[in-house]
C-alpha positions in Angstrom: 73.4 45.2 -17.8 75.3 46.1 -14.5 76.7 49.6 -15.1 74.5 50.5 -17.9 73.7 53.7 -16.5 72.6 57.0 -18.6 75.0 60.2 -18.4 74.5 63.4 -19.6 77.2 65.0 -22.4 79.3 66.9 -19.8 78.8 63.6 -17.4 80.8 61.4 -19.9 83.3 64.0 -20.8 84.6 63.8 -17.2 84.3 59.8 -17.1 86.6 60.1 -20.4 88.9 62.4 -19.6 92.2 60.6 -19.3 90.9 57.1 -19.6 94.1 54.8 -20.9 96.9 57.9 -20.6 98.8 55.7 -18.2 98.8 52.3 -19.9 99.8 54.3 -23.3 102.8 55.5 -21.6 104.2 52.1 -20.7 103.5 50.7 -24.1 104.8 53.7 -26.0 108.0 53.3 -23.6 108.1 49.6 -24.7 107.4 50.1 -28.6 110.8 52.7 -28.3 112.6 50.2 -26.5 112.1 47.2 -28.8 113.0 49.9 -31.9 115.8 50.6 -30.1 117.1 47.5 -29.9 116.3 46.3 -33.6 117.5 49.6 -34.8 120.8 48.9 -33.3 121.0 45.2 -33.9 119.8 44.8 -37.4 118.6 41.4 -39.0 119.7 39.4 -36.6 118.2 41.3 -33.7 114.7 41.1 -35.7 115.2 37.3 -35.3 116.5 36.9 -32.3 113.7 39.7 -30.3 111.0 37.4 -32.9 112.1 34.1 -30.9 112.3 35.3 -27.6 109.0 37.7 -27.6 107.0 34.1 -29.5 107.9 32.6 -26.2 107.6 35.2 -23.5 105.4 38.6 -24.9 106.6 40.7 -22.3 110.3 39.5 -21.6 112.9 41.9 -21.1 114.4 42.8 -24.3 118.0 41.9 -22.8 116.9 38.4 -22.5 114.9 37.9 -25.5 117.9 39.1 -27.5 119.6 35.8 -26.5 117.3 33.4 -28.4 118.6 31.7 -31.1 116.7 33.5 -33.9 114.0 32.5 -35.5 113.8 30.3 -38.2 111.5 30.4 -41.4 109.4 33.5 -40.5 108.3 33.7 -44.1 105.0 31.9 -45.3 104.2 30.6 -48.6 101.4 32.3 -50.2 100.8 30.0 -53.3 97.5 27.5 -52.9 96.3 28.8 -49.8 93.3 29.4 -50.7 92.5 26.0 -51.7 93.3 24.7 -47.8 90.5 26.7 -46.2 87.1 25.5 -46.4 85.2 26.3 -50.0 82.9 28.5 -48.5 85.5 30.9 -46.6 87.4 30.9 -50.1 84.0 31.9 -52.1 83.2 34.7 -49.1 87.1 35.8 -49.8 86.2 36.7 -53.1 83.0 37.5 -53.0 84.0 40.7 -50.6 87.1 41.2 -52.4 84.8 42.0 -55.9 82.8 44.3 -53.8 85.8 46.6 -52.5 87.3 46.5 -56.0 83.8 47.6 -57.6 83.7 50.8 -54.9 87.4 51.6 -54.3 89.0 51.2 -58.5 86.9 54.5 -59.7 87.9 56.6 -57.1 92.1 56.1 -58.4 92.9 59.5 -59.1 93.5 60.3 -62.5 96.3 62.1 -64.5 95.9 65.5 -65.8 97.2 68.4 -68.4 96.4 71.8 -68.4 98.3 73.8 -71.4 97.4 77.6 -71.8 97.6 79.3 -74.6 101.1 79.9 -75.0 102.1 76.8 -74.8 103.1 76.2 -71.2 102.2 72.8 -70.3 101.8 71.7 -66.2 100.9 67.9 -65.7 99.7 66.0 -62.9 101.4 62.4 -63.2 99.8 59.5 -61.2 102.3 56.7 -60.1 102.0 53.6 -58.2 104.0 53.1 -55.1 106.2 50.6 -55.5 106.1 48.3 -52.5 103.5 48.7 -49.8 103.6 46.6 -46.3 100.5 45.6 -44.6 100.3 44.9 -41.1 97.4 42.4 -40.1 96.6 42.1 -36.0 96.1 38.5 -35.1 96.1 38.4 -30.9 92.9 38.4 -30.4 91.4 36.6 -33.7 93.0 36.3 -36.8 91.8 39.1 -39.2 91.2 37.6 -42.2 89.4 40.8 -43.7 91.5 43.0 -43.0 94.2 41.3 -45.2 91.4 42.3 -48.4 90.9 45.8 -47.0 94.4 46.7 -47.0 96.1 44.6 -50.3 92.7 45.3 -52.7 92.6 48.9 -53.0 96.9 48.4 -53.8 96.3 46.3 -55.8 93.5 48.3 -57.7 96.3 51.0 -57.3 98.7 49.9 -59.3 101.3 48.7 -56.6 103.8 46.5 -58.2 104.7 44.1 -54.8 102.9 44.0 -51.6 104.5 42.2 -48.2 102.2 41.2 -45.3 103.3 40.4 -41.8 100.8 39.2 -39.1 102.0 37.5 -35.9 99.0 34.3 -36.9 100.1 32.1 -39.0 96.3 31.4 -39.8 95.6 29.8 -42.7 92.4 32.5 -43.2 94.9 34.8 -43.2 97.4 33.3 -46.0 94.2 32.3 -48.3 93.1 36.2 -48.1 96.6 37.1 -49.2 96.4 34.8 -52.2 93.1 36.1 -53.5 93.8 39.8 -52.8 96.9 39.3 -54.3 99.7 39.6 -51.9 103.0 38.8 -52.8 105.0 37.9 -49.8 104.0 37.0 -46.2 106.0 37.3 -42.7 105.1 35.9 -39.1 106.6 38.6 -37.6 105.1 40.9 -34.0 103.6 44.0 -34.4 106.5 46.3 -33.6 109.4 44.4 -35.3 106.6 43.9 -38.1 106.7 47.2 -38.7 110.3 48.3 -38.1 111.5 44.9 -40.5 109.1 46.3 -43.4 110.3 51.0 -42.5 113.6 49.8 -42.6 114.2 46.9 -45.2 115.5 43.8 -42.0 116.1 41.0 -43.6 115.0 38.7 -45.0 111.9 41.6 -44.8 112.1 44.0 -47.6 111.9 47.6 -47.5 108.7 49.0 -48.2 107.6 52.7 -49.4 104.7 52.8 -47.3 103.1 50.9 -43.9 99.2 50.5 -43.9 96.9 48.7 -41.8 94.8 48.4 -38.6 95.9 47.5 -35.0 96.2 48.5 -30.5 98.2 50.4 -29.0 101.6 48.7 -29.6 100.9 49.5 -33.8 100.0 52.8 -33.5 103.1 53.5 -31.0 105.5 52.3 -33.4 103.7 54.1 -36.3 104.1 57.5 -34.4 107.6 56.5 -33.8 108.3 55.2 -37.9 106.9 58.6 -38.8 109.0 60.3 -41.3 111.0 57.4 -42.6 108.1 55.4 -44.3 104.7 56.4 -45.8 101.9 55.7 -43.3 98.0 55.6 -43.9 97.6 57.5 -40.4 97.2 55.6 -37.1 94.4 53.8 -37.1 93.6 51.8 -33.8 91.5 50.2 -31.3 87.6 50.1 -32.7 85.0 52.7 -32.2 81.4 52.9 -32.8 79.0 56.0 -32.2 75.3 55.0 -32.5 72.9 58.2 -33.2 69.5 56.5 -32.3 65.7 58.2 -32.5 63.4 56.7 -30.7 61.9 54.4 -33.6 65.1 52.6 -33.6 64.8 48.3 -33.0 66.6 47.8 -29.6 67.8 45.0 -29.7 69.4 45.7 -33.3 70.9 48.6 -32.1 72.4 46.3 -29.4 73.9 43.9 -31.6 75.9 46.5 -33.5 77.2 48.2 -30.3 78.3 44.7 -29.1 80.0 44.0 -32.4 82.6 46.7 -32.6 82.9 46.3 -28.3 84.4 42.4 -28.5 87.3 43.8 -30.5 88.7 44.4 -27.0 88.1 46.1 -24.0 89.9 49.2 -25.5 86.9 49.9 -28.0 84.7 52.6 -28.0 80.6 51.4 -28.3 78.8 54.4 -27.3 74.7 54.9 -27.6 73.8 58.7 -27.5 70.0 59.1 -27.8 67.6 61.4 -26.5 64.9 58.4 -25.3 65.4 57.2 -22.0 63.3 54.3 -22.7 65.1 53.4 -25.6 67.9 53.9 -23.8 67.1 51.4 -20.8 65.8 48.9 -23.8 69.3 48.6 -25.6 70.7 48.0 -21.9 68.7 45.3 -21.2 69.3 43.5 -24.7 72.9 44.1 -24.5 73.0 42.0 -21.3 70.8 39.3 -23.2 72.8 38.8 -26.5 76.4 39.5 -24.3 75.4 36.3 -22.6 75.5 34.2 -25.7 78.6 35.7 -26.7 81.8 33.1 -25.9 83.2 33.5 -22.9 86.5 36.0 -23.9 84.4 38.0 -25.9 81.4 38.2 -23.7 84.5 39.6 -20.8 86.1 42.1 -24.0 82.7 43.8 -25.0 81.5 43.9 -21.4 84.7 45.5 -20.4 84.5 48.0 -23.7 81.0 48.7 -23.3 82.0 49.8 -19.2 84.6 51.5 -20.2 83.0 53.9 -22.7 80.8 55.3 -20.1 77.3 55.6 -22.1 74.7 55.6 -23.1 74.6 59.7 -23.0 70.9 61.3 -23.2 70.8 64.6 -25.0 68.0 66.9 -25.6 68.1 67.0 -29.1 68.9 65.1 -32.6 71.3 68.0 -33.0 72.9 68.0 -29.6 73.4 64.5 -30.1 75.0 65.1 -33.4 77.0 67.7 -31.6 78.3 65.5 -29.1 79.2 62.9 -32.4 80.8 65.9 -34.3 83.0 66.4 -31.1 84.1 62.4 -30.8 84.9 61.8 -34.9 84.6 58.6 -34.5 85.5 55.4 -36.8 82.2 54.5 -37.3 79.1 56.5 -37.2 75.2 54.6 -36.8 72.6 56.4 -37.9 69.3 54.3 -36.5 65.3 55.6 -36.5 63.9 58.0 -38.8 65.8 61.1 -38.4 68.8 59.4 -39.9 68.3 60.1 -43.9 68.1 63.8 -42.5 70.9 64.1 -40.0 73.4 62.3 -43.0 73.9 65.7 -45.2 75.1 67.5 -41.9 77.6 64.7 -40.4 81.3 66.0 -41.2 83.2 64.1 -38.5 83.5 60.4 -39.0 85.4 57.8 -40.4 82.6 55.7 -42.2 79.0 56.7 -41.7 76.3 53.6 -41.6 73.0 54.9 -42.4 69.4 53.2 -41.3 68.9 49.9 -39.4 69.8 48.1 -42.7 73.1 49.4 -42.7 75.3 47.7 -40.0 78.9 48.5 -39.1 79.7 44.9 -39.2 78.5 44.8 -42.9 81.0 47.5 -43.5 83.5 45.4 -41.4 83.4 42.9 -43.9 81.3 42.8 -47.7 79.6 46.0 -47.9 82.2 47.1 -50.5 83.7 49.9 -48.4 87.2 49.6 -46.8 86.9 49.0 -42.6 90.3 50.8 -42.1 89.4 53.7 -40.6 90.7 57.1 -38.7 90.5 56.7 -34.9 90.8 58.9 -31.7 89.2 61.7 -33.5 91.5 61.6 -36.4 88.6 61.7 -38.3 88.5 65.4 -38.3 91.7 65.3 -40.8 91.6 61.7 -41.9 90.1 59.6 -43.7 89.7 55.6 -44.4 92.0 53.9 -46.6 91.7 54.0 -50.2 93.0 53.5 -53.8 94.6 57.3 -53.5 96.8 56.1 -50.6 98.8 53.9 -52.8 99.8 56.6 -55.4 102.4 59.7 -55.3 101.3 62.6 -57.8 103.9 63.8 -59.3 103.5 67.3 -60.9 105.4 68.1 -64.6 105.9 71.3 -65.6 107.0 71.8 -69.6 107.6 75.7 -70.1 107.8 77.1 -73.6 109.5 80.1 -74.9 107.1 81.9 -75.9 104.9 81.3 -72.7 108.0 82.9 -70.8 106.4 86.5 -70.5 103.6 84.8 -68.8 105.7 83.1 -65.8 109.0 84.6 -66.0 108.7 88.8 -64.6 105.5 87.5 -61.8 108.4 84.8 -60.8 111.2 87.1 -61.0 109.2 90.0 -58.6 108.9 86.8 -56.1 112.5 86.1 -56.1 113.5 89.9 -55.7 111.0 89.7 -52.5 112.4 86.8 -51.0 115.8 87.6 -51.6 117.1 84.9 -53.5 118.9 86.1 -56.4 120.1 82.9 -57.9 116.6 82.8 -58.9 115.8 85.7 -60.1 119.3 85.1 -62.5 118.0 81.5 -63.3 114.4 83.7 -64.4 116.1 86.6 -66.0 118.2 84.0 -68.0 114.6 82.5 -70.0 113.1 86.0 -70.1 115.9 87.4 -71.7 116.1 85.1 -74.3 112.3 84.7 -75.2 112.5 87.9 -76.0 115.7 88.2 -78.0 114.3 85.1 -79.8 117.2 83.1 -79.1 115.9 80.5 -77.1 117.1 77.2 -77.6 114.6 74.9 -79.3 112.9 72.1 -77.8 113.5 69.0 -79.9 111.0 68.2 -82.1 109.0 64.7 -81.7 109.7 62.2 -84.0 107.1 61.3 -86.3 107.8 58.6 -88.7 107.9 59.6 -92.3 105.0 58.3 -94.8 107.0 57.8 -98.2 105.4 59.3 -101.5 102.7 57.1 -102.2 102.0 54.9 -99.0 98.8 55.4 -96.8 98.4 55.7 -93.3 95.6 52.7 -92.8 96.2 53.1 -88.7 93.8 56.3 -89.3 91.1 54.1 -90.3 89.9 56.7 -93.1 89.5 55.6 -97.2 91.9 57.7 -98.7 90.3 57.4 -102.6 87.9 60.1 -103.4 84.2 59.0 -103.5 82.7 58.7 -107.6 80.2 61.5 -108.2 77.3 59.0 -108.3 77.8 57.4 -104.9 77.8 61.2 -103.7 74.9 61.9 -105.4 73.6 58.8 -103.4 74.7 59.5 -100.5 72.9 63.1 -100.0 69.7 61.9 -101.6 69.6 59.2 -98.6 70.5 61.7 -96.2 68.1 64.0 -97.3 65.6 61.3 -97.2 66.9 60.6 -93.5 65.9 63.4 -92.1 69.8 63.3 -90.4 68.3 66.0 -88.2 66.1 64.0 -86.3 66.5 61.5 -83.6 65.9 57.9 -84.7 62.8 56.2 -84.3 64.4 52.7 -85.1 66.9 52.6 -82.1 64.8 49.3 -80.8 64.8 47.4 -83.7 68.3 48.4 -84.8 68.8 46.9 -81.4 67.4 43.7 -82.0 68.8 43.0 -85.3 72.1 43.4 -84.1 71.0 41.0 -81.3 69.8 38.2 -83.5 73.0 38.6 -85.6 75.6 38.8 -82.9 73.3 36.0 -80.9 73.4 37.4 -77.5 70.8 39.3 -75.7 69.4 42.8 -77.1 70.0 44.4 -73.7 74.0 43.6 -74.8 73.9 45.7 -78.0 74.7 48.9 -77.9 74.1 50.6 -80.9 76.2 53.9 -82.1 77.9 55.9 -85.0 81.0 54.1 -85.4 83.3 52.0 -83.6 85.0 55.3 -81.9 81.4 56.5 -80.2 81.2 52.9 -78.8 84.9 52.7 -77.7 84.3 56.1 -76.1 81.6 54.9 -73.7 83.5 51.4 -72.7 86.5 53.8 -71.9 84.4 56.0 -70.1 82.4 53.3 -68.1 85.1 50.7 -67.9 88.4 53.3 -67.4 87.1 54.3 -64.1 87.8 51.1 -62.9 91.5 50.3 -64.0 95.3 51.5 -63.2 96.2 52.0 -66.9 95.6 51.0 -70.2 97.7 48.1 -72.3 97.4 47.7 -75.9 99.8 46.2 -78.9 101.5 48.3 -81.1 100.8 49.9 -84.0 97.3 49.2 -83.7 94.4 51.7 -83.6 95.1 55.3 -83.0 92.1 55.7 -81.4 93.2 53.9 -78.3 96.2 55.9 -76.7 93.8 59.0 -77.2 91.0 57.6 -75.7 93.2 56.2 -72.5 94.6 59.6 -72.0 91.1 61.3 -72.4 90.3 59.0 -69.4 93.3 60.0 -67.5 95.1 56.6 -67.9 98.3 56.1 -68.2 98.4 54.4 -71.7 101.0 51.4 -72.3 101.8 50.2 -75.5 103.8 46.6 -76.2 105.5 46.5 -79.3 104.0 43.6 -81.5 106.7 41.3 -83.3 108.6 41.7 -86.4 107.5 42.0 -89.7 105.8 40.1 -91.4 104.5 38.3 -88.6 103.5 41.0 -86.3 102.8 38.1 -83.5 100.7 39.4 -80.9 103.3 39.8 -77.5 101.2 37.4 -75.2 104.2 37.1 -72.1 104.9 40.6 -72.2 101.5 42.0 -72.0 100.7 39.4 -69.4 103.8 40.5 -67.5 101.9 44.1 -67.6 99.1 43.1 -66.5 100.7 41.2 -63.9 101.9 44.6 -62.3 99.2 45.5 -60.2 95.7 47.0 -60.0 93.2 46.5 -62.8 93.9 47.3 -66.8 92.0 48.2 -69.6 92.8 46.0 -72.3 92.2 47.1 -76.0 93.2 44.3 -78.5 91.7 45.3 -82.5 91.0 42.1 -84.2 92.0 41.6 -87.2 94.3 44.2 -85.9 94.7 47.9 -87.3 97.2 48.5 -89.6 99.0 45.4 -89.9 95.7 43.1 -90.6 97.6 40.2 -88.4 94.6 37.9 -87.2 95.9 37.0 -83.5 95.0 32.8 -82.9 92.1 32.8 -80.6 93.9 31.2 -77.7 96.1 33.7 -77.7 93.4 36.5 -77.2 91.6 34.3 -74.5 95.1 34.1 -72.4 95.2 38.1 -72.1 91.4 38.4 -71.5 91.1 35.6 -68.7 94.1 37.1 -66.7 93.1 38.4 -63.2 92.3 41.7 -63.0 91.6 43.0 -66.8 88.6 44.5 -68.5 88.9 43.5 -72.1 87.7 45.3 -75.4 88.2 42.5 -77.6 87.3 45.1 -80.8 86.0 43.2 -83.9 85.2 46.3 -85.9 86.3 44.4 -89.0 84.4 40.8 -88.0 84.0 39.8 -91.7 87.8 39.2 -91.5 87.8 37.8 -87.7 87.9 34.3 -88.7 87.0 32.4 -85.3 85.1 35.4 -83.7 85.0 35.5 -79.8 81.6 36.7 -79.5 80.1 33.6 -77.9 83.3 32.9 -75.9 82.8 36.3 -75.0 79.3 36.3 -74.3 80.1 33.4 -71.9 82.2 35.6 -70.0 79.5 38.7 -69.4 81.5 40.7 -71.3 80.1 43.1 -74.5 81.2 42.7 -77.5 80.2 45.1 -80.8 80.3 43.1 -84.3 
């Protein structure tokens, strides 16, 4: 490959330093301009500026401000994905599944710490309300990108999501749909971006701006900073490729070439410490470039000359260094050293480990999100993800007699700072914790159980047991040896297989309903944005939700003595945004209403729900679900 020549570390330093500083200057001068101008001018300038720049990208602003505006920049998102071809839709989905299965544990979780006067502090979790995504679509439409921004939202819990692109692709518009975008603009990068920070119409306002793009995006993010949320500023593509000498050639080729025909703006860099290997990759980059199409043959060609490698180093560790000291998006580690050099790598956006591990996987099904931290904003970044689309909110409940714990250390602070208002606003609680004349904090309300009614919701038998059946009891105990593990766990197993009819490996055996509905909560509440259930119904389940640090959602069932199960409203909750645990008792505990079947097959089939359909009393269930259920892969306990 002409120009494929091998530098030393301090070589390519010099042939990088101040590559692009000039261009960046004229487009950050032209991003300030155009927010200028739709600052100034509103709506209709976003309209008007969308006309003029669709005909003539780099028009003076004056003139493009004299279009007639544009007309019907918003897309409809509805069916979209049945107009692309079966197999992009199934691909769609496929990859959306994946970066739902990695991204929805990692949600952070609420939390409560109360010591032991009573204090409580809280960590609340909440969704952002509207996020805009920004999707590139000069150079090719990016379809995944649309999935990498929207999933981990929607697995967040973000109510309504808005995408602009400048395509109007229909890849594009059938990603929205199945990632679950509500609203979609044909709108340019910087008026894209200013319609969704500042609310233009018919645009609206957004909380937060995420997504990839050049160097027009990530001017008018630096320039947005402050008045919307932003995930950081991630731009033009990089690659690093760590390579030992055992690494394939012409495979480490292909995934420098990959990430170069984003655009001639990309960073593909080789470091190595084999010269041969070095002069190998060169000679199949020139190969495979030449069966690249012609404007991405010119883009990774130009990319590949302008990052100024391959660099030799002397070392696995220099070359790690010299990594360390880039941070770039994407880190390759390729030959045998890689499994090694992984616990030591600090500095990188995603890391891509062995020669089964391409960047381009991670680009689009691997399961892990492709926007990343560029220009070295790895060292305090990092790649989009289901935390980026929450706010924690912290919740402090004081008590009075957990005063004397925070009120004289908070008071000394106030003295030292000076502020007396707070020290008087302190002095005001002590004092009157310890007069004992502390106003009370209201008391919940707990509803009153009338002289001779029973609480059924506890699921406990509130009639003392006859002598004899004691006497029964113990003896089998005693016979059970209940200090021993069970040697029957496989054949308990089995039974319950034959008699539920699904597959042994399904049955999970345990001590009671709440030991299983513990482990589904534990598995399954890693995965979801909160937890829905009617109510009354079980008290197990708001306990076990907020043991999992979800926020736990209750829709009242209907009036007595119907107690119809709420179908519309708990869809309209699940409709919200990011994944739910669903908890539905059937027959249901306490009111003993058996829900129709259909109606617990609506809630369970929504999008985006994993269902404990919980049939702890299936001798009353009527039409059990199991098989329905068993249809869907789903576990069900009789």
């Amino acid at each position: 490959m002409t120009g494929w020549r091998a530098c030393t570390p301090v070589q390519w330093r010099a042939l990088r330093a101040g590559a692009g500083h000039g261009a960046e200057e004229a487009v950050a001068a032209r991003v300030a301009a155009i927010l200028a101008a739709l600052r100034a001018g509103g709506s209709d300038a976003l309209l008007r500026l969308e006309a003029g720049l669709r005909l003539d990208p780099a028009a003076e602003l004056s003139a493009a401000l004299q279009q007639d505006p544009a007309q019907e920049i918003e897309l409809a998102v509805g069916g979209a994905a049945d107009r692309v071809a079966p197999e992009l839709a199934a691909a769609l989905r496929a990859a959306r599944r994946r970066l739902r299965q990695f991204l929805a544990p990692g949600l952070p979780r609420a939390q409560v710490h109360v010591d032991a006067a009573g204090n409580r502090t809280e960590l609340a979790v909440v969704a952002l309300d509207r996020v805009g995504i920004y999707v590139p679509g000069g150079r090719a439409p990016y379809v995944s990108s649309v999935l990498m921004a929207a999933v981990p939202a929607r697995a967040a819990g973000v109510r309504e999501i808005v995408l602009c692109t400048p395509a109007a692709d229909p890849g594009i518009l059938a990603a929205a749909e199945i990632a679950g975008v509500d609203r979609v603009f044909v709108l340019g990068a910087v008026q894209a971006l200013a319609a969704m920070a500042w609310g233009l119409a018919p645009v609206p306002r957004c909380d937060k701006l995420v997504g990839p793009g050049g160097a027009h995006v990530v001017a008018a993010k630096r320039l947005l900073y402050g008045e919307v949320g932003l995930d950081g500023l991630p731009g033009p593509s990089e690659i690093v490729v760590l390579a030992a000498a055992d690494a394939d050639p012409a495979w480490v080729a292909a995934d420098l070439l990959a990430q170069a025909e984003h655009g001639p703006d990309s960073l593909s860099l080789l470091i190595t410490t084999e010269p041969a290997l070095a002069a190998a990759v060169g000679a199949e980059v020139a190969r495979q470039a030449a069966a690249l199409p012609a404007h991405r043959r010119a883009d990774a060609l130009a990319a590949l000359a302008a990052s100024a490698g391959p660099v030799l180093v002397p070392s696995a560790e220099a070359g790690l260094e010299l990594a360390e000291e880039i941070a770039p998006e994407h880190l390759s580690l390729q030959g045998a050293a890689a499994e090694a050099l992984l616990p030591r790598v600090r500095r990188a956006g995603a890391v891509f480990v062995g020669r089964w591990s391409p960047v381009a996987a991670g680009d689009y099904a691997a399961g892990t999100d492709h926007i990343l931290p560029t220009a070295g904003r790895a060292r305090f970044a990092s790649g989009l993800h289901t935390a980026d689309f929450v706010r924690r909110m912290q919740v402090f409940r004081g008590s009075a007699e957990g005063a004397a714990l925070w009120a004289p250390p908070a008071e000394a602070l106030a003295a030292a700072e000076g502020f007396a208002a707070h020290g008087a606003s302190l002095r005001l609680r002590g004092a009157a914790a310890q007069a004992g004349t502390a106003p009370q904090s209201p008391a919940p309300y707990v509803p009153p159980v009338p002289a001779g009614a029973l609480r059924l919701d506890l699921n406990e038998n509130p009639f003392p047991w006859p002598e004899e059946l004691w006497a029964e009891v113990l003896g089998g105990l005693r016979a059970a040896e209940p200090t021993r593990y069970p040697r029957q766990t496989e054949a308990l197993q089995a039974a319950l297989a034959a008699g539920a009819g699904l597959p042994a490996e399904w049955c999970l055996p345990g001590n009671g309903s709440d030991e299983l509905l513990l482990a589904v909560v534990t598995a399954w509440g890693r995965h979801a944005a909160r937890a829905l259930f009617p109510t009354p119904t079980f008290g197990m389940y708001r306990r076990l939700a907020l043991a999992a640090g979800l926020p736990a959602i209750g829709v009242p069932l209907g009036e007595a003595p119907g107690f119809d199960l709420p179908v519309e409203a708990m869809r309209r909750e699940l409709r919200r945004g990011g994944d739910t645990l669903l908890l539905l008792c059937r027959p249901n505990n306490p009111t003993g209403t058996l829900w129709p079947a259909e109606q617990v097959r609506a809630l369970v089939d929504t999008e985006g729900v994993w269902a404990v359909v919980d049939e702890a009393y299936v001798e009353f269930a009527g039409e059990d679900l199991r098989g329905w259920l068993a249809d869907r892969s789903a576990c069900c306990a009789p």
